[in-house]
MIFISE-71280 format. One record per atom (N, C-alpha, C): residue in three letters; atom name; x, y, z; residue number from 1. Coordinates in nm, 2 decimals, always signed. Layout:
<drentors>
r, a, east, north, up, k
ala, CA, X, Y, Z, NUM
...
</drentors>
This chain:
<drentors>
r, a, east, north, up, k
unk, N, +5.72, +2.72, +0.47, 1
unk, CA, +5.68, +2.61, +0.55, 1
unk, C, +5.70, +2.48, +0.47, 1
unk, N, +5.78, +2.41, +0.51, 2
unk, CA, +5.78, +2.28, +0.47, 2
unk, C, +5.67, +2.17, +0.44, 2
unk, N, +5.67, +2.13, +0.36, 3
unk, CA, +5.51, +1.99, +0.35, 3
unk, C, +5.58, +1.89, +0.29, 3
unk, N, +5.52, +1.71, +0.33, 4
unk, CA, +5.58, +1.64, +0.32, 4
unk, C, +5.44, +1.57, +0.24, 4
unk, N, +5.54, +1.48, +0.13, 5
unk, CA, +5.38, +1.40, +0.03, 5
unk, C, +5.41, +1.28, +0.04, 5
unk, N, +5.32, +1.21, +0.10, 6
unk, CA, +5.30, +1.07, +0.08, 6
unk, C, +5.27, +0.96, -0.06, 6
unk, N, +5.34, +0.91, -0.11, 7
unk, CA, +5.33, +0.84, -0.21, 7
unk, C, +5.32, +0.68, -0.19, 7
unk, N, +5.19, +0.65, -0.21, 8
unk, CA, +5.20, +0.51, -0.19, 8
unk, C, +5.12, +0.41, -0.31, 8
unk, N, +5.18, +0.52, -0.42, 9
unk, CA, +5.15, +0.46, -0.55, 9
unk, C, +5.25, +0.30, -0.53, 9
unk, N, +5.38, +0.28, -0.50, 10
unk, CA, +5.47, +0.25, -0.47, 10
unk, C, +5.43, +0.15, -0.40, 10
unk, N, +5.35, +0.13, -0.33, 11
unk, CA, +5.31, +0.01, -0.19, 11
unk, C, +5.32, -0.13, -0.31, 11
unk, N, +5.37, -0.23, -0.31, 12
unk, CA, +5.38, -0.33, -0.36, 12
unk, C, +5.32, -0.42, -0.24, 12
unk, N, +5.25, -0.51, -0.38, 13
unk, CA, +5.12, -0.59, -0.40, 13
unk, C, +5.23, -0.73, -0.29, 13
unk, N, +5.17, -0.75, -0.20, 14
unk, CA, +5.27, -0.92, -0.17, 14
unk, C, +5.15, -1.00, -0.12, 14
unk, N, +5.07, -1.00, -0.28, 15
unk, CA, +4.98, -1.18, -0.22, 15
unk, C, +4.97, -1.21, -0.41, 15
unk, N, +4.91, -1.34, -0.37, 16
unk, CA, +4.88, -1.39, -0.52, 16
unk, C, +4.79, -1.43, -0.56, 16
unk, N, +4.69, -1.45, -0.63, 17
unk, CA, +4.52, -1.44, -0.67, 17
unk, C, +4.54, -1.52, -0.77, 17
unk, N, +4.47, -1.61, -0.72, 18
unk, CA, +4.45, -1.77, -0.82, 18
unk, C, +4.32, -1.79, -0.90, 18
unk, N, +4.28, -1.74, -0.95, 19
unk, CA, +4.13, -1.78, -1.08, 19
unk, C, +4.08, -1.96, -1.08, 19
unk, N, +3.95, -1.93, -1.03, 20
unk, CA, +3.94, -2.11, -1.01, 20
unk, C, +3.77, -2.11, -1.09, 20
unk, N, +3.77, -2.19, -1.23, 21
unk, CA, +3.61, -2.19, -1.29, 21
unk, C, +3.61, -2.31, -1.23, 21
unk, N, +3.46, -2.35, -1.17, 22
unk, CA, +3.35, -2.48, -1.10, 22
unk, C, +3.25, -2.42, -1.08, 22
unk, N, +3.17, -2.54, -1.11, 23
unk, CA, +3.01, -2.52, -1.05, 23
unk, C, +2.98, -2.58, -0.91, 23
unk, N, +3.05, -2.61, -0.81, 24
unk, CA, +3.07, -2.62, -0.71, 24
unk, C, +3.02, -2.52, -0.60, 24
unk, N, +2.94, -2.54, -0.54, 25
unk, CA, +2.90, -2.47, -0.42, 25
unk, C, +3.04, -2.38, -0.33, 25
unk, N, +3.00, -2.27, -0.27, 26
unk, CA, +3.11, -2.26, -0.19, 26
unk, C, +3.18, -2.36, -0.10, 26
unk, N, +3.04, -2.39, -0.03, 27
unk, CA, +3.09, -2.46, +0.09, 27
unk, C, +3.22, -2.61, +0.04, 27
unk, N, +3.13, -2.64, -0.08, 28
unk, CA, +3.20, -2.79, -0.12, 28
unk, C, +3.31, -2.73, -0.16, 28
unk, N, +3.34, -2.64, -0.23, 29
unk, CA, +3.48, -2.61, -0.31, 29
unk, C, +3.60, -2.57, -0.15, 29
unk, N, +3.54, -2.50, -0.06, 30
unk, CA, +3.66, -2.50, +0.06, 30
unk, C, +3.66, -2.62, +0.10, 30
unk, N, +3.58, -2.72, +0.11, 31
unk, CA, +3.63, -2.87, +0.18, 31
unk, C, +3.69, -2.95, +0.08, 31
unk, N, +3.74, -2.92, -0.03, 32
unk, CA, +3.81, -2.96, -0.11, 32
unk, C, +3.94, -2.91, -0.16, 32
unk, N, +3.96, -2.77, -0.14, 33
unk, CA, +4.05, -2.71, -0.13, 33
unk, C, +4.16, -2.77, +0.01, 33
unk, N, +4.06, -2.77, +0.11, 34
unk, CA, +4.08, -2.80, +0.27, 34
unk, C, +4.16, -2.96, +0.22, 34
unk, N, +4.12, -3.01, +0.20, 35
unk, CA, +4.14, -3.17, +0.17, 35
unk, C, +4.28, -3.20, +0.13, 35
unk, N, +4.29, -3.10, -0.03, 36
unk, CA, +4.34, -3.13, -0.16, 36
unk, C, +4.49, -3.02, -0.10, 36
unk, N, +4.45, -2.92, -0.07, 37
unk, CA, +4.61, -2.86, -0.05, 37
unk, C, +4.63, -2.82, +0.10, 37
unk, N, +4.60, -2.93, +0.18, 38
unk, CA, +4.57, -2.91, +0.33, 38
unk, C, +4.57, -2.80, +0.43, 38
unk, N, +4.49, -2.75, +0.39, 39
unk, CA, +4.43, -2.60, +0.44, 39
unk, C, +4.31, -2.62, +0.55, 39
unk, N, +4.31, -2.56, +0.63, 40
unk, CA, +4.21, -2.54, +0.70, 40
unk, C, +4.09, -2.43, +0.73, 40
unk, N, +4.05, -2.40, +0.57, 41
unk, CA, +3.95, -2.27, +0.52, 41
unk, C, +3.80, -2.28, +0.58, 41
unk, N, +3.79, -2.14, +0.67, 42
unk, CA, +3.64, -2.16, +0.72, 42
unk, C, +3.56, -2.07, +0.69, 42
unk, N, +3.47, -2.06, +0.69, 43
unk, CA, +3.39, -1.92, +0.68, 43
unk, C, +3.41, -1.84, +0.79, 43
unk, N, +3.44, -1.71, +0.74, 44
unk, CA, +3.43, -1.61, +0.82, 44
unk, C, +3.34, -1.57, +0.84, 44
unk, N, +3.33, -1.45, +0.93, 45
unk, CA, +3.20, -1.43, +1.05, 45
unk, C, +3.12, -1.31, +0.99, 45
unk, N, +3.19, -1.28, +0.88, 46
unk, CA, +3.11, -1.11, +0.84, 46
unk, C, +3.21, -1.18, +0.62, 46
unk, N, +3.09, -1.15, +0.55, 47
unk, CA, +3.07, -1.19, +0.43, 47
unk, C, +3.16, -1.05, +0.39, 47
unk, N, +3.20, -1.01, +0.21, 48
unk, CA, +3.26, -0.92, +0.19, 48
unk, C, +3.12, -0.88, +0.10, 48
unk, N, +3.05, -0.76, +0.17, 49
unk, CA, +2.93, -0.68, +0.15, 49
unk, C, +2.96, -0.56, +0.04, 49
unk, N, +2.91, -0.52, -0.09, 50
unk, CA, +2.92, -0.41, -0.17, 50
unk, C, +2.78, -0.39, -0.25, 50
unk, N, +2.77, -0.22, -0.22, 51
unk, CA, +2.68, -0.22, -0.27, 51
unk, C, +2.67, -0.15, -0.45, 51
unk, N, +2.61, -0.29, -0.49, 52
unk, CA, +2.66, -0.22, -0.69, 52
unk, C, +2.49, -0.19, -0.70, 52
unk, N, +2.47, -0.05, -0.70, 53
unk, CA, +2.35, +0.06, -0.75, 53
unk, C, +2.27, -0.01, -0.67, 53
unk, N, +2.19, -0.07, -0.66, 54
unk, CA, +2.03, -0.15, -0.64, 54
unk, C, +2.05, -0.23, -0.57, 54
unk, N, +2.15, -0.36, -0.57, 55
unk, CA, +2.17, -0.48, -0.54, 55
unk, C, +2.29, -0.44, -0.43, 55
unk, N, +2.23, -0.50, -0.30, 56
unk, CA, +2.33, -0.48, -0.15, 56
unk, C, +2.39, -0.61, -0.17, 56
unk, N, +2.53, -0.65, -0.26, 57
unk, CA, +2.59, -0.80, -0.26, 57
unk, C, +2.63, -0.84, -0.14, 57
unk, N, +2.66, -0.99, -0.10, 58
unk, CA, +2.69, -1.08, +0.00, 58
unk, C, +2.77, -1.17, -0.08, 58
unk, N, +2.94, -1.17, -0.09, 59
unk, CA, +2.96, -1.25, -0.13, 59
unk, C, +3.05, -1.31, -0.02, 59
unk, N, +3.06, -1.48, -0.01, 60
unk, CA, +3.07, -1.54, +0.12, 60
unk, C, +3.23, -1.54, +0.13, 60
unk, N, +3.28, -1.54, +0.21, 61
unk, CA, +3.44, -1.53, +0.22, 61
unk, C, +3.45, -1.67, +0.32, 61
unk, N, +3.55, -1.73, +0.31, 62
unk, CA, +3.62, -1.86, +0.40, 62
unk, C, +3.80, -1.83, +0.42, 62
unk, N, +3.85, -1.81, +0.49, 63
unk, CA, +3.98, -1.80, +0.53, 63
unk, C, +4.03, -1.88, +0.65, 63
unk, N, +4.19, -1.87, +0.62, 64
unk, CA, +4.27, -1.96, +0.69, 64
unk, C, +4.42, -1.91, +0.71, 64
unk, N, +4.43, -1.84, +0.84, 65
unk, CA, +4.56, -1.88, +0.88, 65
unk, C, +4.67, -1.92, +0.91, 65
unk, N, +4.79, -1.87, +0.85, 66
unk, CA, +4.85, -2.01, +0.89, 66
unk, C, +4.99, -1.98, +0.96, 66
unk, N, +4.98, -1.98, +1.07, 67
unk, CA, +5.09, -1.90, +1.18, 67
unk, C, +5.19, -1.94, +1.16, 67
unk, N, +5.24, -2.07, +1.10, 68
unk, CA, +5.42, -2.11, +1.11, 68
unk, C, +5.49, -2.04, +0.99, 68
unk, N, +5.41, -2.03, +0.90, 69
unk, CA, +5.45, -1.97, +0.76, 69
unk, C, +5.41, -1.86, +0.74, 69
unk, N, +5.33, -1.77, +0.87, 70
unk, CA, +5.27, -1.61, +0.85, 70
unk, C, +5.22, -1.61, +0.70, 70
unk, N, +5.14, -1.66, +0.67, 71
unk, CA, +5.03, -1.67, +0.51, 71
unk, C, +4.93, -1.69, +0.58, 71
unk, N, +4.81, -1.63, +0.47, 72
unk, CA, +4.67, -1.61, +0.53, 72
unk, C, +4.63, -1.66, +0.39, 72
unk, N, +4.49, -1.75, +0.33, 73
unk, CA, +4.42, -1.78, +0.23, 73
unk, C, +4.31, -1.71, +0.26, 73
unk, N, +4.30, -1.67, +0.14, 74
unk, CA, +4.11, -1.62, +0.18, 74
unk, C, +4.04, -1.69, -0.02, 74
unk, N, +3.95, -1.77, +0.03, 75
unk, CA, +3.85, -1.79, -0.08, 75
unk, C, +3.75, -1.70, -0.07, 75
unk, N, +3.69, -1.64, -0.16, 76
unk, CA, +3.62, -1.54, -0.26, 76
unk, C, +3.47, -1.57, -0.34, 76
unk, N, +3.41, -1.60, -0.36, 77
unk, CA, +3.32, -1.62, -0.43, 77
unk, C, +3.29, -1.51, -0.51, 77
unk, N, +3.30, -1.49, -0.64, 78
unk, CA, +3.29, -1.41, -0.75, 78
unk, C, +3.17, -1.36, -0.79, 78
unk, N, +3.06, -1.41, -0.81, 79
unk, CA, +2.96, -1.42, -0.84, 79
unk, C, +2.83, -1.44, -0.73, 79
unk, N, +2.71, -1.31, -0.74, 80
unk, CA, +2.66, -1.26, -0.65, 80
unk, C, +2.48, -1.27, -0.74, 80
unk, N, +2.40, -1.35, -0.68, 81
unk, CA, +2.23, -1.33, -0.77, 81
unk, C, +2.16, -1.31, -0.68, 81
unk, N, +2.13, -1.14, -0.67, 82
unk, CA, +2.06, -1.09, -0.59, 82
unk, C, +1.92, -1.02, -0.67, 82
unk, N, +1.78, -0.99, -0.56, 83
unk, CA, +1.68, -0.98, -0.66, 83
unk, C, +1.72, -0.77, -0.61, 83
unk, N, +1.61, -0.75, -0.71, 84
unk, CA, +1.60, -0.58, -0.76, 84
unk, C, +1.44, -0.57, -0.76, 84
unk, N, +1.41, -0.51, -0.68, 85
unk, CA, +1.25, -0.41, -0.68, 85
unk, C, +1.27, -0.31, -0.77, 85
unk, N, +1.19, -0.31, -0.87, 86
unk, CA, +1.12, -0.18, -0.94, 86
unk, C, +0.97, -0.19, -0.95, 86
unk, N, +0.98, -0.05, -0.93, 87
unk, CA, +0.80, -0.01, -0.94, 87
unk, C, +0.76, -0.01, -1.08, 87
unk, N, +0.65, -0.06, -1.08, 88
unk, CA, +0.61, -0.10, -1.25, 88
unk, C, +0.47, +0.02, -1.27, 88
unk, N, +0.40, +0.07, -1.14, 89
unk, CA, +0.32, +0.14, -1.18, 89
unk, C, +0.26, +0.24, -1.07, 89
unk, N, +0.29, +0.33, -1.04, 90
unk, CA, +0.24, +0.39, -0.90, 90
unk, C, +0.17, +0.46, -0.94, 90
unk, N, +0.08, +0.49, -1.09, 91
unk, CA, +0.00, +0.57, -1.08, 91
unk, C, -0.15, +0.56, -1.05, 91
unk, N, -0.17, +0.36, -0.96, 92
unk, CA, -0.27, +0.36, -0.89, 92
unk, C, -0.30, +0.36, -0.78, 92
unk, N, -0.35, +0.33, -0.71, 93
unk, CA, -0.39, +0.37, -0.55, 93
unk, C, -0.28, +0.27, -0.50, 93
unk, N, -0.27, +0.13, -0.55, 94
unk, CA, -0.17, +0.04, -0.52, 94
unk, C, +0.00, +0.02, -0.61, 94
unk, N, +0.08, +0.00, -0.53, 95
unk, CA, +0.18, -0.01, -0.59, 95
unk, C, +0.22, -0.12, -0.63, 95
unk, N, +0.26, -0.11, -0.70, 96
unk, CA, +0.31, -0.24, -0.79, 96
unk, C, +0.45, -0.24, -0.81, 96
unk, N, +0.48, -0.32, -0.78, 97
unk, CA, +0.64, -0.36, -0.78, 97
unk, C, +0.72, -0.49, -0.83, 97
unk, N, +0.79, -0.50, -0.94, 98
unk, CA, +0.85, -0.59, -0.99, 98
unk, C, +0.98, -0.65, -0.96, 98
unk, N, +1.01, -0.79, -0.89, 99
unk, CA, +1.08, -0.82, -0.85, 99
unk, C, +1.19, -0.92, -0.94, 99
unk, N, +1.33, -0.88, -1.00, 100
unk, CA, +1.39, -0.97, -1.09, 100
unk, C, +1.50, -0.99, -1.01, 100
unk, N, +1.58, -1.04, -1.06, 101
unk, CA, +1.72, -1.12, -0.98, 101
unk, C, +1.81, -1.05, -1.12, 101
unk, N, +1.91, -1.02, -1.07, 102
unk, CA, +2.03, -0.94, -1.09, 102
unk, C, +2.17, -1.00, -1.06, 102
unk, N, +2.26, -1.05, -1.17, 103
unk, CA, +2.37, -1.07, -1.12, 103
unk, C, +2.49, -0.99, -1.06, 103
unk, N, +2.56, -0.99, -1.00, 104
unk, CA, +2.64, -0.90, -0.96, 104
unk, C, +2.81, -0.99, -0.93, 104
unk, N, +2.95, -0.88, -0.95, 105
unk, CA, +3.06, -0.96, -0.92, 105
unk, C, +3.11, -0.88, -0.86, 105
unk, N, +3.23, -0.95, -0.77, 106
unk, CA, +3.33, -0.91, -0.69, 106
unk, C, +3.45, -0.85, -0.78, 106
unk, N, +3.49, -0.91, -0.89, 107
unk, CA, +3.58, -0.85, -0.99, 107
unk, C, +3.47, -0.85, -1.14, 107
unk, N, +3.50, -0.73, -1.13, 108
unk, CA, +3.40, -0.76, -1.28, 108
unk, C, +3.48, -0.76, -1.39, 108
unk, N, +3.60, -0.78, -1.37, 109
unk, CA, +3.72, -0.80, -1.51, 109
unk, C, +3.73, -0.93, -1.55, 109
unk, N, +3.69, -1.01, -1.46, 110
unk, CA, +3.67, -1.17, -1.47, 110
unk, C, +3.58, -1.24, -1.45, 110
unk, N, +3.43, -1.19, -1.53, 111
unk, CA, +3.29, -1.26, -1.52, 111
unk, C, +3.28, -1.39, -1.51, 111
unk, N, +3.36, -1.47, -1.58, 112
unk, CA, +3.33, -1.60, -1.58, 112
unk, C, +3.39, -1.71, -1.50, 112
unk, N, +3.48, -1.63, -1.42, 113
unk, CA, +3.57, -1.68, -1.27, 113
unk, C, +3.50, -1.72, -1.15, 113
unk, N, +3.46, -1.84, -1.09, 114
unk, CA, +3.36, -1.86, -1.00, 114
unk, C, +3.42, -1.84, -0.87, 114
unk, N, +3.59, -1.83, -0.89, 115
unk, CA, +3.63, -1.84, -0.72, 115
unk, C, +3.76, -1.78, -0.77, 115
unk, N, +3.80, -1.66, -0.62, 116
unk, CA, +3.92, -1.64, -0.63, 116
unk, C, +3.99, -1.68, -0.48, 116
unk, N, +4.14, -1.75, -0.54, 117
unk, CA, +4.18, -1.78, -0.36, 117
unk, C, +4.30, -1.64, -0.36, 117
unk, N, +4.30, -1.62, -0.28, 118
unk, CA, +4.47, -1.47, -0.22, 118
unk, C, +4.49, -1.56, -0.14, 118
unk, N, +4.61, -1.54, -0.17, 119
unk, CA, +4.73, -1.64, -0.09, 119
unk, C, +4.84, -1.46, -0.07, 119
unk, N, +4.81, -1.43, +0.09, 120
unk, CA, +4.89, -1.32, +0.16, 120
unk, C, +5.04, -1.35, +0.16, 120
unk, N, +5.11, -1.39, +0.09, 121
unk, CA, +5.23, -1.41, +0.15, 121
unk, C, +5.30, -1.41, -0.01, 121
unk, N, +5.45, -1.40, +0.01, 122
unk, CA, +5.54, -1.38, -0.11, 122
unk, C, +5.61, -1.56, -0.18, 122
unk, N, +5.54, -1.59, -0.25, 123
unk, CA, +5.55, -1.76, -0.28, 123
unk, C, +5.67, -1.75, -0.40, 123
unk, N, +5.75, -1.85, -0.38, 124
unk, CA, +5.79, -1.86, -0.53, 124
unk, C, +5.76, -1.96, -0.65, 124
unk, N, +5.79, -1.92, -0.72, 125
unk, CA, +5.68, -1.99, -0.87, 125
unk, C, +5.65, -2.12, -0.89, 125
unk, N, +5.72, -2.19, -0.82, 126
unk, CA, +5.71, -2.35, -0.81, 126
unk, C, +5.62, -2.38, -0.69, 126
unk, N, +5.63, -2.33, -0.59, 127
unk, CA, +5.52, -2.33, -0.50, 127
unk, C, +5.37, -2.27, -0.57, 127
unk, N, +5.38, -2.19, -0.63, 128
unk, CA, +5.26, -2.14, -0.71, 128
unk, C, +5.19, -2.24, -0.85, 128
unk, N, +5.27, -2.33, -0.87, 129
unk, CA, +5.26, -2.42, -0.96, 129
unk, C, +5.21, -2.52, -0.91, 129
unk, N, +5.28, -2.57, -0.79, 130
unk, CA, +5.22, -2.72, -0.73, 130
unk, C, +5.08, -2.67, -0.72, 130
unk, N, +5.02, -2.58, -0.66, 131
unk, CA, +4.92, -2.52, -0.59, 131
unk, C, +4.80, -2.54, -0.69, 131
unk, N, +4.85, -2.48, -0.82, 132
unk, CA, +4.77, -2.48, -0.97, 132
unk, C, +4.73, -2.60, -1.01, 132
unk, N, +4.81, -2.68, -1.01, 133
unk, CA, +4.80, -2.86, -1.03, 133
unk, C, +4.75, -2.89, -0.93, 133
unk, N, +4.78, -2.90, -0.81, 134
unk, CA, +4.65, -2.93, -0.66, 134
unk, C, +4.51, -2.89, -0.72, 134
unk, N, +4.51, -2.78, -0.74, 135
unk, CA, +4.35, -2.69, -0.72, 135
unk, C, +4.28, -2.80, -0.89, 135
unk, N, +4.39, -2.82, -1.05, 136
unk, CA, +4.28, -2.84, -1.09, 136
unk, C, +4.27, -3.00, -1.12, 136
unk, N, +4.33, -3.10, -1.01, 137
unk, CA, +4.30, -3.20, -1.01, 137
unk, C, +4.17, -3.21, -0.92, 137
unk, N, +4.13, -3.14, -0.87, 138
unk, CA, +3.98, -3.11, -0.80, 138
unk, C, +3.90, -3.19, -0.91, 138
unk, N, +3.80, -3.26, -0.87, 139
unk, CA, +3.71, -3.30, -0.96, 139
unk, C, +3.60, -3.18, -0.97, 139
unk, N, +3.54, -3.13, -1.10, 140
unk, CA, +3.43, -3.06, -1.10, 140
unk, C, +3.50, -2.91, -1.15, 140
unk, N, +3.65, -2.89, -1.11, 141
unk, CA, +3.72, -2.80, -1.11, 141
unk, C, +3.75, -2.81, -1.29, 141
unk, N, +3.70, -2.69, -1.34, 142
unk, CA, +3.70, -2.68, -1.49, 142
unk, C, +3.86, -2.61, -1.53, 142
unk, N, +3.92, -2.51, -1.47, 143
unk, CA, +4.05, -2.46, -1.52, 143
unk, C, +4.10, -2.40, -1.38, 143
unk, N, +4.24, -2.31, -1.35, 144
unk, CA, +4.29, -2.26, -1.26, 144
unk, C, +4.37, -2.21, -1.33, 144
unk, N, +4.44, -2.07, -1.29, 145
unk, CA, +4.53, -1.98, -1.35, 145
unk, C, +4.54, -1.85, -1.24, 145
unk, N, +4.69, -1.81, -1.26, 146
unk, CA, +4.68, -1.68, -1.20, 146
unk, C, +4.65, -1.59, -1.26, 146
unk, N, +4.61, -1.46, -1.18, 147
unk, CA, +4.55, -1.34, -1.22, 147
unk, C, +4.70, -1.26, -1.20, 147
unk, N, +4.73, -1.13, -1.26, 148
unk, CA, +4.84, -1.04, -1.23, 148
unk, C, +4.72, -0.93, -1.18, 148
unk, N, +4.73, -0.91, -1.05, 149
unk, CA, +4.67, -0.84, -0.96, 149
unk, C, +4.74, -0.74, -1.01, 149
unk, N, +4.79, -0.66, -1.05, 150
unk, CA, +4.87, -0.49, -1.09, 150
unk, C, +4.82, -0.48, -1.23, 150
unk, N, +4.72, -0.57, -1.32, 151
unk, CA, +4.64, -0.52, -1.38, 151
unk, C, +4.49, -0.53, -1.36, 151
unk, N, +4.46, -0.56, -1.24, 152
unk, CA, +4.31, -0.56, -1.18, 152
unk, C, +4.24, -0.38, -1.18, 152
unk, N, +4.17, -0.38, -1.23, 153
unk, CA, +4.08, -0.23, -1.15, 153
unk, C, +4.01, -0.21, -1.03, 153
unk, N, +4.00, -0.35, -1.01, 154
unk, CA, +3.90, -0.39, -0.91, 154
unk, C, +3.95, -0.41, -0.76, 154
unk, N, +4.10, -0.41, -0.77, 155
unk, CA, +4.13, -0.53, -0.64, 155
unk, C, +4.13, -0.47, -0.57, 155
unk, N, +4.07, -0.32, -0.51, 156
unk, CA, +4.02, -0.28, -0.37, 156
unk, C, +3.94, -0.36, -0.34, 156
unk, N, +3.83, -0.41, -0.42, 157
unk, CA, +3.77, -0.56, -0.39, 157
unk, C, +3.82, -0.65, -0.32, 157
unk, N, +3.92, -0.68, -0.34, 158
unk, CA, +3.97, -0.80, -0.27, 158
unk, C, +4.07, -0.77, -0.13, 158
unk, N, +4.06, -0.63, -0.13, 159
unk, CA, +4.09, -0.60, +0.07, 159
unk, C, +3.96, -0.62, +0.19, 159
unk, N, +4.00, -0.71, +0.28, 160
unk, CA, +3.92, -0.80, +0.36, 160
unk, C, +3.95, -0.72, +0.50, 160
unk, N, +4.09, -0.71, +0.57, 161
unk, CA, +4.10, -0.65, +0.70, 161
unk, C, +4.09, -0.50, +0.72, 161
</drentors>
């Protein structure tokens, strides 16, 4: 009997993952993105949800379309402070439970990354450059750089559909 094997070690990566540090709010960093490299990024209707042990994260996702150029943007928020219940004493009639706050990330290879944008589509390097100089003439916008997603561990993370 014949058997056939699927190999999709092979499946090549065609988007590109831009690293953006700011202390910037979500919301303000897509209206300035929106502004600055004229994009029209919204929030989407369902957040990208994972649950790391204890803490059910919510990190907010904004994306954008863009039909003449078949490319999709999706902004990322990296960073997730959610609180954590533990029981501190149940060996009284009442429970007692202690509530702390817990950080949590979307890429944990890049703690200190406040925003990732994927850009869906196959750019070439000058287009990827303007884009870098757009993003870190942003006021408030601390650095910008790309990531090489084909050394991420994480970037099942960053599948959205």
């Amino acid at each position: 009997m014949l058997s056939h094997k699927l190999v999709l070690d092979d499946v090549e990566d065609n988007y590109h993952l831009l690293a953006i540090h700011s202390s910037l709010e979500e919301f303000k960093m897509a209206f300035l993105l929106n502004r600055n490299l004229h994009l029209s990024l919204r929030r989407a209707p369902i957040d990208v949800d994972f649950n790391h042990g204890e803490v059910q994260a919510l990190y907010p996702l904004y994306l954008f379309k863009e039909p003449t150029k078949y490319r999709t943007y999706y902004l990322f928020k990296n960073k997730y402070k959610g609180s954590v219940k533990k029981v501190v004493s149940s060996g009284s009639l009442f429970v007692e439970e202690e509530i702390s706050t817990q950080l949590t990330y979307l890429i944990p290879e890049y703690k200190k990354v406040d925003y990732f944008l994927k850009i869906e589509d196959d750019l070439e390097e000058d287009l990827i450059q303007d884009l870098l100089n757009a993003i870190s003439r942003i006021p408030r916008v601390i650095t910008t750089y790309i990531v090489d997603v084909n050394q991420l561990k994480s970037r099942n993370n960053l599948i959205v559909d």
